[in-house]
Structures are given as C-alpha cells and as structure tokens.
C-alpha positions in Angstrom: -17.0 14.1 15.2 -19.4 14.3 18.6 -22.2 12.2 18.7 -25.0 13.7 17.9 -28.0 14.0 16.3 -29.7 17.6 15.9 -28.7 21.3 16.5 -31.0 23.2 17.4 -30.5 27.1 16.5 -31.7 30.1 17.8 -31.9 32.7 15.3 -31.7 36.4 16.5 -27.7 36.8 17.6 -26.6 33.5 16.6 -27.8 33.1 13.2 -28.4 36.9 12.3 -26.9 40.0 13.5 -30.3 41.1 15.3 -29.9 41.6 18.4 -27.8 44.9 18.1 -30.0 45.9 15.0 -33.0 45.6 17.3 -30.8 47.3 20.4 -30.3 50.4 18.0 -33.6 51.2 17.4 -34.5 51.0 21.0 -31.6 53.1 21.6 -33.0 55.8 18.8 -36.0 55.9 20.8 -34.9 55.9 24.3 -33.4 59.3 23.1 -36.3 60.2 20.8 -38.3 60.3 24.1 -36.3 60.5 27.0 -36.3 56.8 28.5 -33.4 56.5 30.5 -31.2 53.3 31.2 -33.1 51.1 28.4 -29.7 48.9 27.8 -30.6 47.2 31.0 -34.1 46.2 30.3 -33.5 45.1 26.8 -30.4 43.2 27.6 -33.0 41.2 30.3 -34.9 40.8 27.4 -32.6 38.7 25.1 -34.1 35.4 23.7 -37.9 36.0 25.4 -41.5 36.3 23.0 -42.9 39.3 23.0 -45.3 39.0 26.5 -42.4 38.4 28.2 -40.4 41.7 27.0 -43.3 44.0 27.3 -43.5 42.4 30.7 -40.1 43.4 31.7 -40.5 46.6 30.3 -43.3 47.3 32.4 -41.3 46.2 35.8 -38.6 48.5 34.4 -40.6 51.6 33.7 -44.1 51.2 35.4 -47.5 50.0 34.5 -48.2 53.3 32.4 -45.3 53.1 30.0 -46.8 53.0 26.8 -44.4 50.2 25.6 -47.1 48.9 22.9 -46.4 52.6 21.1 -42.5 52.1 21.5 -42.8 49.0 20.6 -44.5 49.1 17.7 -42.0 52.1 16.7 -39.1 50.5 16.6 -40.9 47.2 15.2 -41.5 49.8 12.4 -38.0 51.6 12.0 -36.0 47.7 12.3 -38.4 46.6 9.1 -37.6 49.3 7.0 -33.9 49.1 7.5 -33.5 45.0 7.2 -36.2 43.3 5.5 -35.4 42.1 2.1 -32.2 40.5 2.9 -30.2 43.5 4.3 -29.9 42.0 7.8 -26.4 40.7 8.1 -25.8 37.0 9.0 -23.0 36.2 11.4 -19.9 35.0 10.1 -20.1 31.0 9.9 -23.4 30.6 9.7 -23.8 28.6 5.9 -20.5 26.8 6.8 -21.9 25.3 10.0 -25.4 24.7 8.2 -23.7 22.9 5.2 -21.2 21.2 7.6 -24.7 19.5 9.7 -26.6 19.1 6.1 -23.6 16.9 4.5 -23.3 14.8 7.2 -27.2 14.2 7.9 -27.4 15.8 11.1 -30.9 17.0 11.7 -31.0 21.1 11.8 -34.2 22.7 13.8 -34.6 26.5 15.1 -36.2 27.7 18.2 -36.8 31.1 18.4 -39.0 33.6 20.8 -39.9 36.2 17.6 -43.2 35.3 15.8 -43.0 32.6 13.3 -43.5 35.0 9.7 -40.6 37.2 10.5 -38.7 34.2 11.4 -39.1 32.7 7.6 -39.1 35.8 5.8 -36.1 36.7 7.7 -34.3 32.9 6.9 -36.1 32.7 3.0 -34.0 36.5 2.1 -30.8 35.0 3.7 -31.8 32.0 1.3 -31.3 30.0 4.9 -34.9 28.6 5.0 -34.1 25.2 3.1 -31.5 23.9 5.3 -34.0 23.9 8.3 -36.0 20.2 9.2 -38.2 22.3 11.7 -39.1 26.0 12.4 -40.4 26.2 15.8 -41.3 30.1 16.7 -42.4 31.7 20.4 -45.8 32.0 19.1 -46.1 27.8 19.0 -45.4 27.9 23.0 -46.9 29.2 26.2 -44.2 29.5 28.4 -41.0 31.8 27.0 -37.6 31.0 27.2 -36.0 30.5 30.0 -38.2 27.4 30.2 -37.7 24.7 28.5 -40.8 24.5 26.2 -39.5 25.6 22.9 -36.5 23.4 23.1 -38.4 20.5 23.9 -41.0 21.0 21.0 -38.1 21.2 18.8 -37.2 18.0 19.7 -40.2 16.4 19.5 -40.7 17.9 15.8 -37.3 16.7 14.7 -37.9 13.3 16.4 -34.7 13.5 18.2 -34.0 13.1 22.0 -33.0 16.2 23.7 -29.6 14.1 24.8 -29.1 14.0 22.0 -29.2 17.5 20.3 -26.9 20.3 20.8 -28.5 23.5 21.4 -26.8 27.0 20.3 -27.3 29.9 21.9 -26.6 33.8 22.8 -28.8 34.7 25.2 -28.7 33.7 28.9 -32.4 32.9 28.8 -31.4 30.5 25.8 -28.7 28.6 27.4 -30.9 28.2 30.8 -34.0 26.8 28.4 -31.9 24.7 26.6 -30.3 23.4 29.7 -33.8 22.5 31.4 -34.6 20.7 28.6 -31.6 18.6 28.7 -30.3 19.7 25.4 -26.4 20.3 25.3 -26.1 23.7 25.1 -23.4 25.8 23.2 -22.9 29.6 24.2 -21.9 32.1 21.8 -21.9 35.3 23.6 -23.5 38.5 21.6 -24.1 41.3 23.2 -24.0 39.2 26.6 -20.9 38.5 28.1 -20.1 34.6 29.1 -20.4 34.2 33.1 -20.4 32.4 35.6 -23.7 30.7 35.2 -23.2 30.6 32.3 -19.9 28.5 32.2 -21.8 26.3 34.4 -24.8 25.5 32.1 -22.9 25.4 28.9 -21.3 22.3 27.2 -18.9 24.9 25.5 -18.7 28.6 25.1 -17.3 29.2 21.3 -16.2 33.0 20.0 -18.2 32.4 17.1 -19.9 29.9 14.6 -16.9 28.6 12.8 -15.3 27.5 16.3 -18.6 25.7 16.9 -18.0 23.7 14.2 -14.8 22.9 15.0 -15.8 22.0 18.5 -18.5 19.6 16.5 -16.2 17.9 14.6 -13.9 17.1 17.2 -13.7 13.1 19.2 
C-alpha cells in the first residue's frame, strides 16, 4: 500500500454524479431564456463556492445578468429532482471509503457547496459516517483554486498535507490541492485531463475503483 495518511475528497463529481446534474439544469435554463454559450462559463466554474461562480458569471455575461434569479432557479429545479437520496453516486465510491475505513486511514471532504447540502446530500447516500471531517466552502475565504480548504482539512484531520492524498475532478481542485502540498489524484468528469493537469497530478485514474488500486499499490 502507499504511505499515507488521509484522503481528502471532494464531493460534487467525484463522490456524486453532480456536476452534470447541476450542468442540466443550467442547460434547461440557458434555453428557457436565451443565454447563449453557458457550457463555457459553468465548466470555469467547477469546484468554486458560490461568490466565485456568480463572479464568473458576471465576467461572462455582464454586470446586469440577473444570475441571483438563475441561480436560484436552477438551485430550485436540482432540489426537487435529487434530494432524498436520488442523486446517483459514482461507481466506487463505498468500496474506496470501506477500503480507507478498514485500514485506518483518515477520510476528510473538502468541498466549495455550503456545508447543509453537503451532509444532507452524504446522510441520504448513508455516506456521512465514514467521514472524520466535513469541511464546506462556507468555512473558507478564499475558493478553490487556493489552497485554503485543503489546508483546513488538514489541520481538522490532524494530518500533514504530505501526507494526504487529495481527489479531485475539477481543474480548480487539483491546482488547490497542489498549493497546498497535498498529493493530488485526478479523476476527470466533465473536464478532460491536460496538460496542466498531468503536471499537477500524482495520478490521473478513469474512475474510483482504479484509485484504489493505485492506493494499494508499493
């Protein structure tokens, strides 16, 4: 096995399949109201806390978009289709989290959305009990890509950031968890590995159950 100590998870496109929920709704609405090219922005929004998307948005589309309408829209239309345990969880997911459990590795999450919908979303997948620490973008100032949420996670878990493996989806996740000197793990969603990304990352694994290989190798 590699020697380590934590993992530290983030949640929406690694742990659940949220990221293309979300991506739908936005989608529904770009057509609802005419809002052209919205893959773009939302794609640059991937692993940030909610001032940082509304200030991408806002680059995007101009100082008088009313995102806080859209937003709240499609906040609406994502509840009512996946709360209460009908968001689907990636393939992997319990395996890798019982793999880390049995052989007392510490488990953390660090995650841009707000810190309820990050438990109610874990507690319906009955995930909540394997984590040590929850550590939401609402705890932080400064939004992934810095380091800030990473590093808390660290701290609460007690474990140096050397020592913690970080997984990721988002190219804003694998460059926070890189400044903070975790060992980051890409796991592309609806980002393509590149580049940069090859560069940052320890590994880049096609999903959660060849992360757990990869963790269990010398």
């Amino acid at each position: 096995m590699k020697d380590f100590d934590a993992v530290v998870f983030d949640m929406d496109g690694v742990i659940f399949d949220s990221e293309k929920a979300t991506m739908d709704c936005w989608l529904e609405l770009a057509q609802k109201y005419g809002i052209k090219n919205i893959e773009e922005p939302y794609l640059a929004c991937c692993g940030t806390n909610a001032a940082k998307t509304k200030e991408i948005m806002l680059e995007a589309y101009g100082e008088d978009f009313p995102y806080d309408k859209y937003a709240g829209e499609a906040s609406q239309m994502y509840h009512e289709r996946y709360d209460g345990g009908k968001l689907p969880v990636k393939e992997g997911v319990l395996q890798l989290l019982v793999f880390l459990k049995m052989n007392g590795k510490k488990i953390a999450l660090a995650s841009s959305t707000r810190r309820q919908t990050v438990v109610n979303q874990l507690r319906d997948a009955e995930l909540l009990s394997f984590f040590d620490e929850i550590i939401t973008g609402d705890m932080v100032i400064k939004s992934k890509p810095e380091p800030d949420i990473f590093l808390l996670a660290c701290v609460k878990t007690g474990v140096s950031p050397a020592r913690a493996y970080a997984i990721e989806d988002s190219y804003n996740g694998i460059r926070a968890a890189s400044r903070g000197g975790l060992k980051p793990i890409m796991v592309p969603d609806l980002l393509p590995e590149n580049e940069e990304m090859k560069n940052l990352s320890e590994e880049i694994c096609t999903d959660l159950f060849e992360v757990k290989r990869y963790l269990q190798e010398e």
